[in-house]
TORROBA-573066 format. One record per residue (C-alpha): x, y, z; residue in three letters. Coordinates in steps of 0.02 Angstrom, whole numbers, padded with zeros to 5 digits, always signed. Layout:
       c1       c2       c3     r
        X        Y        Z   Ala
...
//
This chain:
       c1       c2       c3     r
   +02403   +06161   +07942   Unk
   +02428   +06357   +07970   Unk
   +02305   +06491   +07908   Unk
   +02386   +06638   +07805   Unk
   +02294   +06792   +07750   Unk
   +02343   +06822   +07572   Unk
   +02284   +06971   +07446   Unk
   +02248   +06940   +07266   Unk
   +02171   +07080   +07151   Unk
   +02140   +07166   +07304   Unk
   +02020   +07032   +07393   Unk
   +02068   +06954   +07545   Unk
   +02090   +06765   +07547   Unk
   +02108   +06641   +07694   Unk
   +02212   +06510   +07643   Unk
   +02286   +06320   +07720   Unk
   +02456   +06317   +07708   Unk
   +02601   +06172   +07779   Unk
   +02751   +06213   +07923   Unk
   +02878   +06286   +07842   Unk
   +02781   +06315   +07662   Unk
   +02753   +06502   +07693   Unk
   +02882   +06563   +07566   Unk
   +02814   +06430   +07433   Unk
   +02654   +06496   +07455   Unk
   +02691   +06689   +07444   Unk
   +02760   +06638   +07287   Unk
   +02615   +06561   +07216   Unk
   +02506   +06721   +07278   Unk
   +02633   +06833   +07192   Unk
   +02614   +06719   +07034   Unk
   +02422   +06721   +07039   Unk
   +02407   +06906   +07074   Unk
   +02523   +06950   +06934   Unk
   +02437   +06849   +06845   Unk
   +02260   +06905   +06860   Unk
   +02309   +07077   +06859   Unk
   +02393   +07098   +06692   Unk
   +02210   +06993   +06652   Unk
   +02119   +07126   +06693   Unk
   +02211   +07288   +06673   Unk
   +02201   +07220   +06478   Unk
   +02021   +07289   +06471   Unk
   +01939   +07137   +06419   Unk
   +01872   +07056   +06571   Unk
   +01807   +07102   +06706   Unk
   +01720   +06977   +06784   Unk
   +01840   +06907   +06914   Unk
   +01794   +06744   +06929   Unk
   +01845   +06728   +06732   Unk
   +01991   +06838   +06766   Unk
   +02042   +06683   +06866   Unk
   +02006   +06544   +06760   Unk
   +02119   +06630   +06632   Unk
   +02227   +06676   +06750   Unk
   +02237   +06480   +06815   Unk
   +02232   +06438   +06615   Unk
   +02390   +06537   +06564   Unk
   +02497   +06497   +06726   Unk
   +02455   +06295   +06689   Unk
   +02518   +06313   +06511   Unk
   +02666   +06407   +06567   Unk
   +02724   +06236   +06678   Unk
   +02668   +06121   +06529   Unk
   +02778   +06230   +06425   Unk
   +02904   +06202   +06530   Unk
   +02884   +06035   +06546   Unk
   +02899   +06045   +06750   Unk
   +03101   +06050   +06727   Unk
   +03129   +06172   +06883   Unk
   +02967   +06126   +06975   Unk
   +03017   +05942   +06961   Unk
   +03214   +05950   +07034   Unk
   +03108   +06048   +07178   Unk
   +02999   +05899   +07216   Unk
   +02841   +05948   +07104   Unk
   +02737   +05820   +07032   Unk
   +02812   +05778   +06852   Unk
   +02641   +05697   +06769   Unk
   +02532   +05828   +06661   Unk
   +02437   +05966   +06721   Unk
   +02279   +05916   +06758   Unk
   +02166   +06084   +06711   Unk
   +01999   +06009   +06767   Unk
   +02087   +05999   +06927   Unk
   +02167   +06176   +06933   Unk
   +01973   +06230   +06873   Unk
   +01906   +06137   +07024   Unk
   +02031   +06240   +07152   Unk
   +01986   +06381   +07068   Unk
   +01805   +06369   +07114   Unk
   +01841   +06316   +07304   Unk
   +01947   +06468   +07331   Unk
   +01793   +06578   +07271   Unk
   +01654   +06489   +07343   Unk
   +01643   +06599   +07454   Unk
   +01635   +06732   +07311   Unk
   +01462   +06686   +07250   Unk
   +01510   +06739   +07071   Unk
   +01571   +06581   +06992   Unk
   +01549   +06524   +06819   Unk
//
């Protein structure tokens, strides 16, 4: 498993990441960041470790919305989106934060 060094709302994040998954992942940074972002430039929270559950809220409803059509001709999992789980990956990539809910 490679390391990448990956950016979201400006703090820096060491992340695992398979051969060859690089461009997959950058992706799913771009998503995140985006994601956060448009959180908080809306004024209402601050707070990033909520910034990121809503963040990680919204983007899972987006693929239930979307019923995992394109994610699932790519390989994705097709079952539903498990948001305890997504909640639970949230809070290992800030545990190092020491601001979590």
């Amino acid at each position: 498993m490679k390391q990448v060094e990956v950016s979201i709302l400006g703090q820096a994040y060491t992340l695992g990441c398979p051969e060859g998954g690089e461009e997959l992942l950058s992706r799913a940074v771009a998503s995140v960041d985006r994601e956060m972002t448009s959180i908080r430039d809306g004024g209402k929270v601050k707070a990033r470790e909520r910034i990121a559950v809503l963040a990680a809220l919204n983007l899972a409803y987006q693929i239930a919305e979307q019923g995992l059509g394109a994610g699932a001709a790519k390989g994705a999992a097709t079952g539903p989106v498990d948001v305890d789980e997504l909640l639970r990956r949230v809070d290992a990539a800030l545990a190092d934060d020491g601001q979590l809910l």
